[in-house]
N, C-alpha and C positions, 0 to 999 in steps of 0.2 A: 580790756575794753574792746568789742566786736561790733563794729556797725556796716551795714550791707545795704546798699541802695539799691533797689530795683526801678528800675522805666516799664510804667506801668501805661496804659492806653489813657487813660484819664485820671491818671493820680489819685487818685480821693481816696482812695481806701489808704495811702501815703500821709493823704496833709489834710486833717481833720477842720482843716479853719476851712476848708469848701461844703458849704451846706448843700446837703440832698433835696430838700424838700422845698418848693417856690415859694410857700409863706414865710422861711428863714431866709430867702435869699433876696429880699429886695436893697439890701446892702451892698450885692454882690454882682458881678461882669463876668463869667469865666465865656473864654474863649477856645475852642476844640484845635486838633488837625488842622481844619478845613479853612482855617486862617491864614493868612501869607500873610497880611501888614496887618498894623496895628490901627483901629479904627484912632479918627482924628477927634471923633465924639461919640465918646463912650454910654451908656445905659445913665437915664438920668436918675439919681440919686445914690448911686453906685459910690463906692467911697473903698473899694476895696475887687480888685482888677486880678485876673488870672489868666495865665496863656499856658495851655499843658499841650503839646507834643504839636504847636502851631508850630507851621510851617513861615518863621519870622529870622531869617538870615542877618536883619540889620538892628537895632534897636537906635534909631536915627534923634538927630537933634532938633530941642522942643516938639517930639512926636506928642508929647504928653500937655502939655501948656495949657492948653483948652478945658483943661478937669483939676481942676487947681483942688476940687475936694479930697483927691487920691490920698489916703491914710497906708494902706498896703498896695505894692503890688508885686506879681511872683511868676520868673517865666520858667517852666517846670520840662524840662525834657525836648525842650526847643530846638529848631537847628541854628540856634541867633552861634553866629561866628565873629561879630564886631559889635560893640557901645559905642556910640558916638559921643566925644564930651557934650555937655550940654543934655544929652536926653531925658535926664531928670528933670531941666529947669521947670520954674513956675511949679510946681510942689509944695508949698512951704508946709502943710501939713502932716508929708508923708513921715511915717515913722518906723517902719517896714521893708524893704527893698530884698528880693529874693532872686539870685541867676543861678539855677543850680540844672546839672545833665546837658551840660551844651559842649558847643565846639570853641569858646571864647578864649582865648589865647592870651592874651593883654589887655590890661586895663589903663587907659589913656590920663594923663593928670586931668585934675578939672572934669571927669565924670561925675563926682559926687559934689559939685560946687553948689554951694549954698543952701546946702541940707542941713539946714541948721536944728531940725527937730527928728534927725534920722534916729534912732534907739538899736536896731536888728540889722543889720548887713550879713546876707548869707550869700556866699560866692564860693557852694563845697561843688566836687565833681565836674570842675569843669577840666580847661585844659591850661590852666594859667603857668607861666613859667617863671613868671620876675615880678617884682613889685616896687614900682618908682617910689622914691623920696618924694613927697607932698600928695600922693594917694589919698590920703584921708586926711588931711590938714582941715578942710571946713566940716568933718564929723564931728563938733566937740562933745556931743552929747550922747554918743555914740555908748552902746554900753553892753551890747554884743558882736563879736567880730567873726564869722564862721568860714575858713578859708583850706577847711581840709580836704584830701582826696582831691586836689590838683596835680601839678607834675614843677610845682617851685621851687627853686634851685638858688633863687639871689634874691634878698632883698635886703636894698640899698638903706644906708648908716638912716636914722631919721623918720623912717617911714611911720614909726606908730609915736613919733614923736606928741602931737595935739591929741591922743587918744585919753586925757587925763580922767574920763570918767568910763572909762571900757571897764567891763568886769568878767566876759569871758572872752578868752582867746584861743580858737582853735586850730591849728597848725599842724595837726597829725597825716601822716600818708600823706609827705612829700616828698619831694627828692632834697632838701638841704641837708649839706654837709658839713657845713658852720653855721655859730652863730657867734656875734658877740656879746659882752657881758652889759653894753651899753643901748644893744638895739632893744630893750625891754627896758629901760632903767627908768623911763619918764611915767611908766604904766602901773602909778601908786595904788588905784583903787580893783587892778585887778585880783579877782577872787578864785578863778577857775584857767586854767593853762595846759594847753593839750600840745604834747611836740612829740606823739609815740611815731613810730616806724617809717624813721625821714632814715637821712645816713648820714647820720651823725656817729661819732666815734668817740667824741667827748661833749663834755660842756664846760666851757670855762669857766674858775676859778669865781666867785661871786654873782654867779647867774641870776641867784633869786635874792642877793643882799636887798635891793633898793624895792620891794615889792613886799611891802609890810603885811599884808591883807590877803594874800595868798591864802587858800583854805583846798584846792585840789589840786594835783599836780597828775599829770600823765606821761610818763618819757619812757625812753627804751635804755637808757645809760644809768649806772651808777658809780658814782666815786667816791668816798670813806667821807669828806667831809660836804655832802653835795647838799645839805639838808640841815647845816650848822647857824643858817640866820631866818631859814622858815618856821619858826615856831607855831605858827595860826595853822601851819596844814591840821585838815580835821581827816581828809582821802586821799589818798596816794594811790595810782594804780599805776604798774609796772608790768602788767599783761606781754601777751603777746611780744616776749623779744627770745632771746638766746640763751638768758640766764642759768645758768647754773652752780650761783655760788653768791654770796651778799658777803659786804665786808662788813667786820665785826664791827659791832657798833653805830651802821651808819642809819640806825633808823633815832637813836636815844636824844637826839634834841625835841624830835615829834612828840614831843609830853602830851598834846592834844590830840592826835591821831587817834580815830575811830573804826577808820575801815582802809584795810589793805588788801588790794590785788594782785597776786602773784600769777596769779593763772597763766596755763599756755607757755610754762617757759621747758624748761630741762633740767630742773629739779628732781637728784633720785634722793635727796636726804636731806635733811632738814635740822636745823641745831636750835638750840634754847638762845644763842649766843644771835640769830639774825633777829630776834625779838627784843634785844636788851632794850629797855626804856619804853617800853608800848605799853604803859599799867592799863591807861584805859580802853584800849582795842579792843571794839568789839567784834568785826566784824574780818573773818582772813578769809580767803579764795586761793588754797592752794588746786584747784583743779586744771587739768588736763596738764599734768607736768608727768614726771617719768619716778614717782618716790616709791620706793620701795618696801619701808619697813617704817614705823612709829615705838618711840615710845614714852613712857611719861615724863621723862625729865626736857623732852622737847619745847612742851607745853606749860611749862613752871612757870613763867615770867607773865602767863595772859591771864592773868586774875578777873578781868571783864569780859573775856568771852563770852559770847554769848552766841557766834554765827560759824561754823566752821564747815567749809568745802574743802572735798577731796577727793570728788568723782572723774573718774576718768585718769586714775595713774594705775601702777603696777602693786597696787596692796596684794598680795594672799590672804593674811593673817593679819592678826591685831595682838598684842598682849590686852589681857582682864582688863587692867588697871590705865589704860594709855590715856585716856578723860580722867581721873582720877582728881588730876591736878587745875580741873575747870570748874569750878564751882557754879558760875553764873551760867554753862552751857545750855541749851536749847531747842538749836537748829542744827542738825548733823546730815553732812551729805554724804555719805559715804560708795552710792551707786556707779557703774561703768569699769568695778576693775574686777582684776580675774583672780576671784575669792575660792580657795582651795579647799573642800568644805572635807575635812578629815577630824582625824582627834584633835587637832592641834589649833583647831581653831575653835575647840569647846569650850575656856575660859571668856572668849570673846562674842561667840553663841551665847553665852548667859549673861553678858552686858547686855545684850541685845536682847535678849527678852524681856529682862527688867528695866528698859528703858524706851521701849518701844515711841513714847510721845515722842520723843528727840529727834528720830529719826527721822526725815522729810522726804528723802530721795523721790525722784518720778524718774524713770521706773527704780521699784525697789532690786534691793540687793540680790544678786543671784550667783548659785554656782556655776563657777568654771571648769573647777575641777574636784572629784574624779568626773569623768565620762558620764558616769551611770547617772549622775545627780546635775546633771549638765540642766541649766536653766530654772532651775529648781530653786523657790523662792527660800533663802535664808532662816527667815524666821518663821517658814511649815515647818521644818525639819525635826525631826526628833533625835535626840541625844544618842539613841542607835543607830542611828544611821551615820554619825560623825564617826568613823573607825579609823585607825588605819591598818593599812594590807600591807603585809611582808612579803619580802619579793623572796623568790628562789635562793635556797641554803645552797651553801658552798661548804663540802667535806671537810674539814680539816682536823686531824687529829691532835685537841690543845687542853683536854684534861684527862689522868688516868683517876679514877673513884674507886674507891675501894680497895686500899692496899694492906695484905696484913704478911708483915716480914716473915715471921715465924712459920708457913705456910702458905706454901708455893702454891696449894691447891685454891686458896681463896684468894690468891693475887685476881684481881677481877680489872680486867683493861677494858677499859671502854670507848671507842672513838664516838666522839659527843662534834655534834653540828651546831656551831653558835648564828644567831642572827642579832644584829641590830637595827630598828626599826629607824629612819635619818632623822626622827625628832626626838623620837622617846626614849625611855631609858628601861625599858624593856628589852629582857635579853630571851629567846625563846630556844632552850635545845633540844634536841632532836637526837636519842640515843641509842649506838646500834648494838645491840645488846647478844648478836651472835654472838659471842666467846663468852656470855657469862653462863657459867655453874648452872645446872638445874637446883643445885640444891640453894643457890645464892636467894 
């Protein structure tokens, strides 16, 4: 999983909920730059408020009171550095609430009081460091929580305690280096949990026991039994960490897993054994890892595949048969690695012709190597031109031919030049036939 914010001049091309056009926008307030406070009365009929790249340092107490219609509002690339508790008040409506690209450091208890109809809390990219106990305690209805790409380091025992109807939780790209097994326990109906590329080193023992409803997981850690009381995961994505190695077994309680993400780790090889128990997976992402070689006995255990990425590792070659074992396959990505286009990859040239649907790559397959065929789309090629070239014989004298005892005259010596080709089993010699007999 890769997500990249850009601070754009006017967002919109970002947050598609900002209409272009005046006849879509009589619902709507956006406010530019050239803002410093926040108007005290807003656009009459307005029920959905925008501040992108305003120049609004404070988000002050009851600034909003006076617009009690406010259903959204979203301050986008702001230089707001402080909330004041209270700024929300008089809302009762709002269901929305967006601080994302600022400089906001802490969030005060009692900022979200009485937001009894809140649904969407996004508080990604700022600068937050900690998170109080009773933070969200008047959320209860709360049921997206968006707090990635901060700099969070602590949050205190309790804090997502009243979140009982949260269903995503996003906490990736922080700085935490624990957690416990209790500060998630009360969050039965979450379904989505993102905790990738914090620094964390482990996760304790029952993390995800008391979280029935779990259906995606995001983390950077694995441990053998990490995944023994999530049964409902349907997505699992493990992107983007260090990996280079899954312990046996720990994906086979996922009986219901559909799509896994590997990608982005340091994967040079791959076993049949990090798949045991994924019958119905459909979907794997082993891309941008470091693999080097496939072959079919890898692939045995994905009877549902049906989506397989692989672009961007160290493939050359393929054997024929390495899908062999996919029946349901489909979607093949096999683009971005450094395909060696000789003889030796002719068996895997003719998967490749006869299956051309499958393949989806953008950009398609090219070679790397030899030189001569450097960029050269895979499947132009012609079967002559897959060769391969024998490097420089080296003399050595390692067969006599021709020996007949009885006469000396036809003893026939011959020093013979061997080569071996480093895949094939071609042996080509080269025979120096000075000393034979003219009459030989």
């Amino acid at each position: 999983l890769i997500f990249i914010y850009i601070l754009v001049h006017l967002h919109w091309s970002c947050t598609a909920d900002i209409c272009q056009e005046d006849d879509d926008c009589k619902n709507q307030d956006v406010y530019d730059k050239t803002v410093t406070a926040i108007p005290e009365k807003l656009k009459d009929g307005a029920d959905e408020i925008f501040f992108v790249n305003s120049q609004i340092p404070v988000i002050p107490k009851g600034v909003l009171s006076k617009n009690p219609q406010i259903k959204k509002i979203e301050f986008l690339g702001t230089s707001t550095h402080s909330v004041e508790v209270g700024a929300f008040e008089g809302l009762p409506d709002i269901t929305i609430i967006e601080i994302s690209i600022t400089n906001v450091t802490s969030l005060p208890v009692g900022v979200f009081k009485d937001l009894n109809n809140l649904l969407k809390l996004i508080l990604k990219n700022n600068k937050i460091h900690s998170l109080e106990n009773g933070l969200f305690d008047d959320l209860k209805k709360l049921e997206e929580l968006h707090l990635h790409m901060n700099e969070i380091s602590t949050i205190e025992e309790g804090t997502f305690d009243n979140l009982e109807k949260l269903l995503t939780l996003h906490l990736a790209k922080n700085n935490l280096s624990s957690v416990s097994t209790s500060l998630f326990s009360n969050l039965k109906s979450l379904n989505i949990f993102r905790l990738y590329e914090n620094q964390l080193t482990a996760l304790p023992d029952g993390i995800f026991d008391n979280l029935p409803d779990l259906e995606e997981i995001a983390l950077q850690q694995l441990q053998p039994d990490l995944f023994v009381e999530t049964l409902k995961i349907t997505e699992l994505s493990l992107s983007h960490n260090n990996l280079t190695h899954l312990p046996t077994g720990v994906f086979s309680p996922l009986k219901k897993l559909k799509k896994l993400d590997l990608s982005s780790n340091q994967f040079s090889i791959i076993s049949a054994d990090f798949f045991e128990g994924l019958e119905k997976l459909t979907d794997l992402n082993l891309q941008n890892n470091s693999i080097e070689s496939l072959k079919q006995e890898d692939f045995k255990k994905l009877k549902s595949l049906s989506t397989l990425k692989l672009g961007n590792n160290e493939l050359q070659n393929l054997p024929g048969d390495v899908f062999d074992s996919l029946p349901k396959l489909s979607k093949l990505y096999l683009n971005e690695n450094p395909w060696k286009c000789d003889c030796n990859l002719l068996p895997f040239y003719e998967w490749m012709k006869n299956n051309k649907g499958k393949i989806k790559s953008k950009p398609p397959e090219v070679c790397e190597l030899p030189k001569d065929l450097l960029n050269q789309l895979i499947i132009s090629l012609t079967e002559e031109q897959l060769i391969c070239l024998t490097t420089s014989p080296t003399t050595t004298p390692l067969l006599t031919i021709g020996v007949k005892h009885d006469d000396p005259k036809s003893i026939l010596c011959a020093s013979v030049k061997a080569r071996t080709s480093d895949l094939s089993n071609k042996v080509v010699y080269t025979v120096n036939v000075k000393n034979v007999p003219n009459y030989f």
